[in-house]
C-alpha positions in Angstrom: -1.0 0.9 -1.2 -3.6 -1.4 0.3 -7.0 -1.7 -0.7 -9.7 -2.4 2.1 -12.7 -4.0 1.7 -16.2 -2.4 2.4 -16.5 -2.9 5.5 -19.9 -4.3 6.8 -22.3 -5.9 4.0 -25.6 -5.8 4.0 -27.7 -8.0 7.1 -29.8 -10.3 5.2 -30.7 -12.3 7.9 -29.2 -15.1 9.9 -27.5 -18.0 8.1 -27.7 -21.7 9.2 -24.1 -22.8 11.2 -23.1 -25.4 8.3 -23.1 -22.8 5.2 -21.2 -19.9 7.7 -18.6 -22.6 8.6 -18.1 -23.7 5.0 -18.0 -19.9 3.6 -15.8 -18.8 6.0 -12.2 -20.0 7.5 -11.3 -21.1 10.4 -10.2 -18.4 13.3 -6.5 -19.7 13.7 -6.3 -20.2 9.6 -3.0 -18.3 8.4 -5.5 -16.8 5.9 -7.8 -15.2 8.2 -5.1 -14.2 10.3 -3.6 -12.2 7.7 -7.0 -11.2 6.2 -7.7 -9.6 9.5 -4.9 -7.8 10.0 -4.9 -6.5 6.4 -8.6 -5.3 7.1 -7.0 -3.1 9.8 -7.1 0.8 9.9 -3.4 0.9 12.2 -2.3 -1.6 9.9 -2.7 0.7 6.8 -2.0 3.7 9.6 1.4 1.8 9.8 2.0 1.2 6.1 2.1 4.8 5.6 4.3 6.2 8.1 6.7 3.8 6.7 6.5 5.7 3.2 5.9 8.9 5.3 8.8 8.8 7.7 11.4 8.2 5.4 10.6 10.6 2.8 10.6 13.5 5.7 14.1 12.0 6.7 15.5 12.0 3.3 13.9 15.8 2.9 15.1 17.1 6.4 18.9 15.5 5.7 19.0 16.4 2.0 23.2 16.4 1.7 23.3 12.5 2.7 25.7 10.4 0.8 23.8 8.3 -2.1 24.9 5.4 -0.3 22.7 6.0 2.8 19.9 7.2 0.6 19.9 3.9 -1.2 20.3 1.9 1.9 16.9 4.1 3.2 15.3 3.1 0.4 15.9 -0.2 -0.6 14.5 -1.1 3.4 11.5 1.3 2.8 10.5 -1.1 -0.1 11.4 -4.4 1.8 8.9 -3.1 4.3 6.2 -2.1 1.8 6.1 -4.9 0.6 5.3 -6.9 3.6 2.7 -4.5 4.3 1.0 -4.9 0.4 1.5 -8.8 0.7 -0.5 -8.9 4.3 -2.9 -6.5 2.4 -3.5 -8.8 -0.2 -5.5 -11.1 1.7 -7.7 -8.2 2.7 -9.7 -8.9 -0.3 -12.0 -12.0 -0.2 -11.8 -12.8 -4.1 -8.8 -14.7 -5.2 -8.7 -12.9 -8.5 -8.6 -9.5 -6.7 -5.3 -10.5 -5.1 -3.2 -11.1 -8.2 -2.4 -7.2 -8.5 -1.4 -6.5 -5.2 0.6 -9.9 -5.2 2.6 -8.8 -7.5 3.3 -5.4 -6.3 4.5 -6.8 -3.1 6.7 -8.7 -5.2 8.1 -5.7 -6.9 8.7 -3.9 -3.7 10.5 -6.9 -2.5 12.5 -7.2 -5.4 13.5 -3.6 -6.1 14.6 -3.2 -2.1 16.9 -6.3 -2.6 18.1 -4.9 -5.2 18.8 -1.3 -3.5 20.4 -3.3 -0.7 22.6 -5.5 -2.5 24.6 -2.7 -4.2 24.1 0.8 -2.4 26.7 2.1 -4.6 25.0 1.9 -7.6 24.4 5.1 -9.8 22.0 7.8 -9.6 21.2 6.4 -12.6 20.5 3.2 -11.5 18.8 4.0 -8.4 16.0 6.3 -10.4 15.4 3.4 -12.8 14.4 1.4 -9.7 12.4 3.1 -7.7 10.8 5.3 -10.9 9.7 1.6 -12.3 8.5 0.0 -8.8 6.6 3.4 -8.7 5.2 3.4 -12.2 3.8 -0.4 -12.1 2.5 -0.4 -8.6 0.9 2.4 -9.3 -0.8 0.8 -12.2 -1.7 -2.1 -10.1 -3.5 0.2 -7.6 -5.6 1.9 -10.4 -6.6 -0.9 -11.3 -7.4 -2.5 -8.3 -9.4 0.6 -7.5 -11.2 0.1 -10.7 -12.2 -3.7 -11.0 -13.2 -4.0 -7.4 -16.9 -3.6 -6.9 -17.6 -3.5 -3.1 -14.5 -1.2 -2.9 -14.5 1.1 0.3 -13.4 4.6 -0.2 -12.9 4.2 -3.9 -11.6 7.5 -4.9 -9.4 7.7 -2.0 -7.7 4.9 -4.0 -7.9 6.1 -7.3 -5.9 8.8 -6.4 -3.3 6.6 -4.1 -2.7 5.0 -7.8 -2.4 8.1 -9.8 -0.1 9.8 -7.6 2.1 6.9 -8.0 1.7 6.3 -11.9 2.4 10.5 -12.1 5.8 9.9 -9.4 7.0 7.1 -11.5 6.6 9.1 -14.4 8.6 12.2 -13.4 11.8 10.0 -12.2 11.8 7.7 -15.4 11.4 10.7 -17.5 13.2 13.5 -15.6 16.6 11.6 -14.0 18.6 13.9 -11.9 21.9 14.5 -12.7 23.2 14.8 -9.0 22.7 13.1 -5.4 21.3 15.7 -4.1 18.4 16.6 -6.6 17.8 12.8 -6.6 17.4 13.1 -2.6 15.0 15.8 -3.2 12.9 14.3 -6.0 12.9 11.1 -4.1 11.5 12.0 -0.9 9.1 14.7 -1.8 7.2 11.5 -3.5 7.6 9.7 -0.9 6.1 12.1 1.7 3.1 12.8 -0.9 2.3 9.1 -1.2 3.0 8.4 2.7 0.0 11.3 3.2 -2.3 9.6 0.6 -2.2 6.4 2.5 -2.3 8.3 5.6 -6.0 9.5 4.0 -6.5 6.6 3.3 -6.1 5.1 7.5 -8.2 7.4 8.7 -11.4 7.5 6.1 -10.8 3.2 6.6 -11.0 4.0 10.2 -14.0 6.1 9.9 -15.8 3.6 7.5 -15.0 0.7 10.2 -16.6 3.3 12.9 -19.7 3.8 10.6 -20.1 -0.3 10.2 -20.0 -0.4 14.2 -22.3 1.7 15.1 -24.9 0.8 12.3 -24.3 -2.9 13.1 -27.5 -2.9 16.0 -29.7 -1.3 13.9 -29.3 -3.8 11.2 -29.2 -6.8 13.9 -32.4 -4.9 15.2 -34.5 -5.1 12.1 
């Protein structure tokens, strides 16, 4: 889950060029690169649908061999992960990036391990995703909580509960069959794909907000 920044602070006023080019890095800096993009509503837009997309497969396709389902979703992690570690550098305060680091790492780390061996037990395969799901979801809460300037706050609060509550329920609830596993697995999926999904569109309209509020402040 990423974790946008609010989107335009306050106008106090314009700033002499030497102290904006000192607090601020340079326009081709990897850093700001990536900053920008993780500040982006079709980035997060993009982040979801690929939580969303494969939890409607994996719901629609239910009788799939576990080997396909394990395949799906070790490269649904690999991909979340990109998306939280771009993410990361949406936030400004170096401190504020140590959470989501490490849950891209996670992600990373759990879809390797999905990948490596797809014929691993349901067993296996429920301890994975159930603990990737359980600590990022942590991570997100508290994100959501230390951030101050933290658009849509309780947007994320939520994105972070659901995913404490989903790890939860397939650490303590492990299905005894394939198919159960299938069903468990992408019904989370599709409910934390539509949280994130909130998430785009109330970023979108906070960006939309900052726009059109921008002359005013300029004005006074």
């Amino acid at each position: 889950m990423t974790a946008p920044r609010d989107p335009a602070p306050p106008y106090d006023g314009p700033r002499p060029a030497a102290e904006g080019a000192a607090s601020r890095p340079a326009r081709g800096d990897p850093e700001d690169v990536l900053g920008r993009v993780g500040r982006s509503w079709i980035w997060i837009l993009v982040s979801a649908l690929v939580t969303l997309v494969p939890g409607i497969l994996i719901l629609v396709w239910p009788d799939e061999t576990l080997h396909i389902l394990a395949v799906l979703i070790g490269l649904c992690l690999l991909a979340t992960g990109v998306f939280r570690f771009v993410s990361v550098f949406a936030h400004k305060e170096h401190g504020e990036r140590l959470p989501g680091l490490l849950a891209a790492v996670l992600y990373v780390l759990a879809g390797v391990l999905c990948l490596r061996n797809p014929l691993q037990t349901i067993a296996a395969l429920s301890l994975i995703v159930g603990t990737v799901w359980l600590v990022s979801g942590l991570l997100t809460l508290y994100t959501a909580i230390i951030a101050k300037d933290l658009a849509h706050r309780g947007v994320l609060l939520t994105v972070g509960i659901l995913g404490i509550v989903a790890g939860v329920v397939v650490l303590a609830l492990p299905a005894e069959s394939a198919h159960a596993l299938t069903r468990l697995l992408g019904l989370w999926l599709v409910l934390l794909g539509l949280a994130d999904l909130v998430l785009a569109l109330a970023w979108r309209a906070a960006l939309n907000k900052a726009a059109a509020d921008q002359p005013s402040r300029l004005g006074t």
